[in-house]
N, C-alpha and C positions, 0 to 999 in steps of 0.2 A: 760669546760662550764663557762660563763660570770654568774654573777649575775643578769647584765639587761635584762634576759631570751632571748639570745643569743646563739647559741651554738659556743661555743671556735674555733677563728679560727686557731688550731693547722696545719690544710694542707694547709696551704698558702703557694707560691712557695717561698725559701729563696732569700729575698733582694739581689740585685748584690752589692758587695762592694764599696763603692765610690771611685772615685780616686783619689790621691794624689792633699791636697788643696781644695776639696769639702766635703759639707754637705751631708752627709745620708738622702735620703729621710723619712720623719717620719712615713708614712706608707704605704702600698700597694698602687698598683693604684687600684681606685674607683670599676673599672670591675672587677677585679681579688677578691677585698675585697668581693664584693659581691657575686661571683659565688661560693665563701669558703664558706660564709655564708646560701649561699642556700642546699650546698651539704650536711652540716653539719646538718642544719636544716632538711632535707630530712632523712639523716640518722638516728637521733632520732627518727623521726616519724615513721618508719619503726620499727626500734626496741622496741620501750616502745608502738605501735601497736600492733606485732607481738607477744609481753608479756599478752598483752590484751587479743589477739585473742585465744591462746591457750584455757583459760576457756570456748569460744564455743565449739573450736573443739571436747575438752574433752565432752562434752555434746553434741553434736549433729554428728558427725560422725556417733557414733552409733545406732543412731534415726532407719535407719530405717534396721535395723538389731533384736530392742527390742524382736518382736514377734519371732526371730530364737531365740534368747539368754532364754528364757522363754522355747522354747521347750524341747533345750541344756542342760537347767540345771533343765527341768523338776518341773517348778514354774510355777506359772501362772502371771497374767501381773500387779496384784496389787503388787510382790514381785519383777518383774522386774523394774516398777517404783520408789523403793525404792532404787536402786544402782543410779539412776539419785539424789532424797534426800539423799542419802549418800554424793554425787559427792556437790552438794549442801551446805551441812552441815558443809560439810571438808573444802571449799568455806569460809564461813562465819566464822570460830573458826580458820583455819588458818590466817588469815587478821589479828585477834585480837593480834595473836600473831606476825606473820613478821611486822607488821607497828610500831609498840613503837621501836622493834629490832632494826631495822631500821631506825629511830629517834635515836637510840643507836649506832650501830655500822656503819653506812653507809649504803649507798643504793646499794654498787654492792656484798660486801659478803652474805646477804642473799640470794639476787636473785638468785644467783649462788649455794648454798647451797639448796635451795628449788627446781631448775631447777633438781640439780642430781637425787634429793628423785623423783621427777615427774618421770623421765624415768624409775625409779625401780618400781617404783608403778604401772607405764603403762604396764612395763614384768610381771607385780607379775597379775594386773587383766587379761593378754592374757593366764596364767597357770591357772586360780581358778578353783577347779576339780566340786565346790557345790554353792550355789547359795550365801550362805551366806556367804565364803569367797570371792566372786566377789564381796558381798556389802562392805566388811569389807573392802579392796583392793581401791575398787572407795573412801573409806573415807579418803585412806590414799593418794588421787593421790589429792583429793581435798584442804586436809591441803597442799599438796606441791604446787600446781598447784597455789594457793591463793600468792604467793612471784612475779608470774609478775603482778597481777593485781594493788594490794595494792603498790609495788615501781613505777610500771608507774605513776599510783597517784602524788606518791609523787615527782618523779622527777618533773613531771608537776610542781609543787606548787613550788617547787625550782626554777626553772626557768622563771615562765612568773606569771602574778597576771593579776585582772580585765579582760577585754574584751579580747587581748593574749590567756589568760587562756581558757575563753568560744571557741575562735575557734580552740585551737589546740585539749581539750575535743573533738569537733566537728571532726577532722581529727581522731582523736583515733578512734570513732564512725564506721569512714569510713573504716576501717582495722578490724576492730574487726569485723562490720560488713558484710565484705566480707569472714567473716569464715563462719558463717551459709550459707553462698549462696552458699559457695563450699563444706563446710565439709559433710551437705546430700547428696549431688549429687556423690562424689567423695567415701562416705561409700557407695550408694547406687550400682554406679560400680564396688567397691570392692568384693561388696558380691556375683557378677559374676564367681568371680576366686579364692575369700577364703571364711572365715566364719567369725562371729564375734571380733574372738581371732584373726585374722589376722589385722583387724582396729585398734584392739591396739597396736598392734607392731607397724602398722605406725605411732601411736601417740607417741609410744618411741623415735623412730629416731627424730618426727620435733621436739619432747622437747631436744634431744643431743644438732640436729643444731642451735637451739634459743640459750642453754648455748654457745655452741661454738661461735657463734657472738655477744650475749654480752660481754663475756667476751675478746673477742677481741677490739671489737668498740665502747661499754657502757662506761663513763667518768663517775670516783665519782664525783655526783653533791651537796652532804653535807658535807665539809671539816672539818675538824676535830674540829676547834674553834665552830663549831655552834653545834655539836653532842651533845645530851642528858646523861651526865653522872647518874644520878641519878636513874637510876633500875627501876624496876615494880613500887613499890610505886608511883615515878615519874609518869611513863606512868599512874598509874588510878588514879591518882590525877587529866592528863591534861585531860585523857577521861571523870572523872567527871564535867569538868568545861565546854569541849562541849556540855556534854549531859543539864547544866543548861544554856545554850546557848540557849535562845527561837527559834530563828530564824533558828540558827544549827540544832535544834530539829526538827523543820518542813521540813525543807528543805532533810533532813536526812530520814523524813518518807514517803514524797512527793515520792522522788526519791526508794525507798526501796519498796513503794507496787508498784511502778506502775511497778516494775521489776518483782513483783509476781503474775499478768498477763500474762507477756513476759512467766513467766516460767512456766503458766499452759497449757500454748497454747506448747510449747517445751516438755512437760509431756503428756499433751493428746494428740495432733497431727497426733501423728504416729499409734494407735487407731485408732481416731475417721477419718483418711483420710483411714486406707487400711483395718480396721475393719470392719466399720459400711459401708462406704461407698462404700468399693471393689475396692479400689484403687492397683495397683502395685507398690513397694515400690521405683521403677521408677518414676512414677508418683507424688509420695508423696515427691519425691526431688525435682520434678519440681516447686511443690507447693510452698514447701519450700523457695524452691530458689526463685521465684517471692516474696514471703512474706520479704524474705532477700532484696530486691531490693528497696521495698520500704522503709526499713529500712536505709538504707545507702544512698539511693537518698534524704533523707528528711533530714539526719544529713546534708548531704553538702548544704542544702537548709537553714539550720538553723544557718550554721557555716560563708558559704560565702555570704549570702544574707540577714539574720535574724538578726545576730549580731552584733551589733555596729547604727543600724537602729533603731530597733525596744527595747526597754527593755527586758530583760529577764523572768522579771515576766509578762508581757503580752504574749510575746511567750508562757510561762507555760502555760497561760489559756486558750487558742486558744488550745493547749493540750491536758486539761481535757475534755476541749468542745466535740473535736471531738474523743478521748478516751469512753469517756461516751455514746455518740450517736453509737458508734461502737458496744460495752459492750452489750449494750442494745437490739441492734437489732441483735445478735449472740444469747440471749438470748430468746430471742420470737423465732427465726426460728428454734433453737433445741428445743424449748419447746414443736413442733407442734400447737402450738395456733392457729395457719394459716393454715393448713398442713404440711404433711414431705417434705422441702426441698429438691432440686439434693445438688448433691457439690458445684454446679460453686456459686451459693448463699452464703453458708457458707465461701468459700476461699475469696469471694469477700468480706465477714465481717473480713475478719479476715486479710486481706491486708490492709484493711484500718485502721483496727488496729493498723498493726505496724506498719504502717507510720506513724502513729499519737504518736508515743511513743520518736521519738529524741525530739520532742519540748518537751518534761519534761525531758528525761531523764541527757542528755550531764550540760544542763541548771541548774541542781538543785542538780549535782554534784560541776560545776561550782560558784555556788552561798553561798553550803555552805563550801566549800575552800576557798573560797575570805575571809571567819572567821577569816582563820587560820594561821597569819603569821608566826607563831610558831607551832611545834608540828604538822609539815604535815602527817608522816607518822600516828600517832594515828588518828588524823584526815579521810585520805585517810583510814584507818583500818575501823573506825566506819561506814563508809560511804558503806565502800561495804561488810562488815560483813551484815549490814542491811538489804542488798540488795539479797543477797545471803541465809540469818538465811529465810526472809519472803517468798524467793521463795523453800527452804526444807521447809517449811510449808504447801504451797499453791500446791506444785506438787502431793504428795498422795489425797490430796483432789480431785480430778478431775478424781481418779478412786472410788472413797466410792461408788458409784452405779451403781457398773458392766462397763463391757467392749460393753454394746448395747447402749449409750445413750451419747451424749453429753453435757447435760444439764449441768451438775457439771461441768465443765470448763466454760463455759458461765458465771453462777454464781459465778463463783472464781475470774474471771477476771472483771465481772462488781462491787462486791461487794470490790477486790482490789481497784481498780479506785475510785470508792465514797470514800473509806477512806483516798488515798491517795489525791482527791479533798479536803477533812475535814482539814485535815494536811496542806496544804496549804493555805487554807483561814483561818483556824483557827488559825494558830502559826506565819507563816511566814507574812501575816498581809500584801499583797502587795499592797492594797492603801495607806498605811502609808509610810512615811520615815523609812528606816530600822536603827535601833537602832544603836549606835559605836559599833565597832566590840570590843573584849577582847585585852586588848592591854598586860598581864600581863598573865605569864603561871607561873605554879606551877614548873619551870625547874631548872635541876643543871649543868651549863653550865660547859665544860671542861675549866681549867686553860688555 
């Protein structure tokens, strides 16, 4: 890989030799440089994608299997929601640690390192014989599972800055985002021909084949002169100097609740669609997967059409706008205020939901990386540690009042939303000029 966020054109076809008395041309021809360039480009995107995408899978494959897994181990659904907060948790405290690591040793030995631990974790949760080693197992799939998210991060930040940044965020979007639209649908026909513990085996095998083609086709993109010699201390020196980062800080909280929405609706969902409603867990993928659609059609809305047009922080706010107007009327219709809702009402708030979530999300990841020319992976660490610590927070919540009512996710997710609206007017200050970025880290660069 280039530094001018590039991806290295290593499969270029080899120059013909010149012949005897002529000059070597100095570089490919034009078409050919270019078609390197796009494949190469392509194949990153798939892979640091692909890295992404796991943390849905892991999380939502088995959506709509919950109520079997609650039978199976003879829990009920507030303790089954608790291995998603597990999965969650593991999310968030792994990051903290693969991303400084990784500021330290490189970006392709941890990946690799965290990828093995995921498939042991995925065989260890397909054996758990008791509920509470199933939660204990999803914690441990979570701290590994957290090593694609936090390095795709970081590769990003490596490779492209500014606007770049924002739409390849935006393509990530679009990958990540087509795991929810298949992972319910595809647990959902699973559970046709096995059980629970079978969806995790298949999550073993795709986390093998992710290792297997990273570590085939992944290119270290932190060469060793730029790597962080100086230890922990280093790393929470520079995570102290993001976190006094106003801007970082907002930006950082912006994108972190609104993630704790996305994840009360992924916590309650499969409830409140085949519980309350009497859905088929057929069905509840269908839903799913429409909800998915609008997620991923509105990243590339935001990536190919939004960005470079419009500001970023006016996209944010366009966001909150229609985040909040969504929130809000999800919660009056599960409140009964009006009466009791059918479904098709509730799906329709909840679609519009999360279309409305790439115009903050991609954007306010995007914005507080643009910080960080140093110390990405701490950086990419904090960002989705945040994201992940506020959504194990916000997911038990959405059960505290039984398994008849939707109300507590309504409220999780619009009381998300206002605070992450607060965080963004408050901190990140976007009718101002945004302040110089830190030009100066706390780093101990290698000789």
């Amino acid at each position: 890989m280039t530094q001018s966020g590039h991806p290295a054109e290593a499969d270029s076809p080899p120059a013909t030799p010149p012949a005897p008395g002529r000059l070597a041309s100095p570089r490919p021809a034009p078409a050919a440089q270019l078609s390197s360039k796009r494949r190469a480009g392509l194949l990153l995107t798939l892979i640091l994608g692909s890295c992404t995408a796991l943390t849905p899978l892991s999380m939502d494959m088995y959506l709509p299997a919950l109520p079997e897994v609650g039978d199976d181990l003879h829990t009920g659904a507030a303790t089954v929601q608790l291995s998603l907060t597990a999965c969650l948790l593991g999310l968030s405290l792994g990051q903290l640690v693969v991303g400084p690591m990784s500021d330290q040793l490189g970006r392709r030995r941890p990946l690799l390192a965290g990828m093995a631990c995921y498939v042991l974790a995925s065989i260890a949760c397909a054996l758990a014989p008791t509920a509470g080693t199933f939660i204990a197992f999803r914690l441990v799939q979570g701290l590994s599972g957290a090593a694609g998210v936090v390095i795709a991060r970081a590769v990003v930040r490596d490779l492209f800055d500014g606007l770049a940044m924002a739409r390849f965020f935006s393509n990530l979007l679009l990958i990540s985002g087509a795991a929810p639209i298949l992972a319910p649908v595809v647990g959902g026909q699973l559970m046709r021909f096995t059980d629970w513990r079978g969806i995790f085996l298949v999550l073993a095998v795709a986390g093998a084949l992710l290792a297997l083609v990273a570590a085939r086709w992944l290119p270290e993109t932190l060469p060793a002169e730029r790597r962080d010699a100086g230890g922990l201390p280093t790393a929470l020196r520079a995570m102290g100097r993001l976190f006094a980062d106003r801007v970082f800080a907002g930006y950082l909280l912006a994108g972190g609740l609104t993630f704790a929405g996305l994840f009360a609706y992924v916590a309650a969902s499969p409830f409140v669609v085949q519980e309350i409603y009497g859905a088929s867990p057929q069905t509840f993928s269908l839903i799913f997967m429409a909800n998915s659609v609008a997620l991923v059609g509105m990243s590339q809305v935001n990536g190919k059409i939004l960005v470079g047009r419009v500001s970023l922080n006016r996209v944010m706010a366009v966001g909150f706008v229609l985040l909040t107007l969504a929130s809000a009327a999800l919660l009056v219709m599960t409140s009964g205020v009006l009466g009791r809702p059918g479904l098709v009402p509730v799906a329709a708030g909840l679609f519009v939901l999360m279309g409305s979530m790439p115009l903050v999300m991609p954007n306010a990841n995007s914005q507080g990386m643009m910080r960080t020319p140093h110390a990405a992976g701490s950086a990419a660490a904090l960002l989705g540690a945040s994201q992940f610590f506020v959504g194990a927070v916000a997911s038990p919540l959405v059960g505290v009042a039984g398994e008849d009512t939707a109300v507590p996710m309504a409220l999780v997710q619009l009381t998300a939303v206002l605070l992450a609206t607060a965080a963004f007017l408050g901190l990140c200050r976007p009718w101002r000029p945004l302040p110089p970025r830190p030009t100066s880290w706390a780093r101990s660069p290698r000789p």
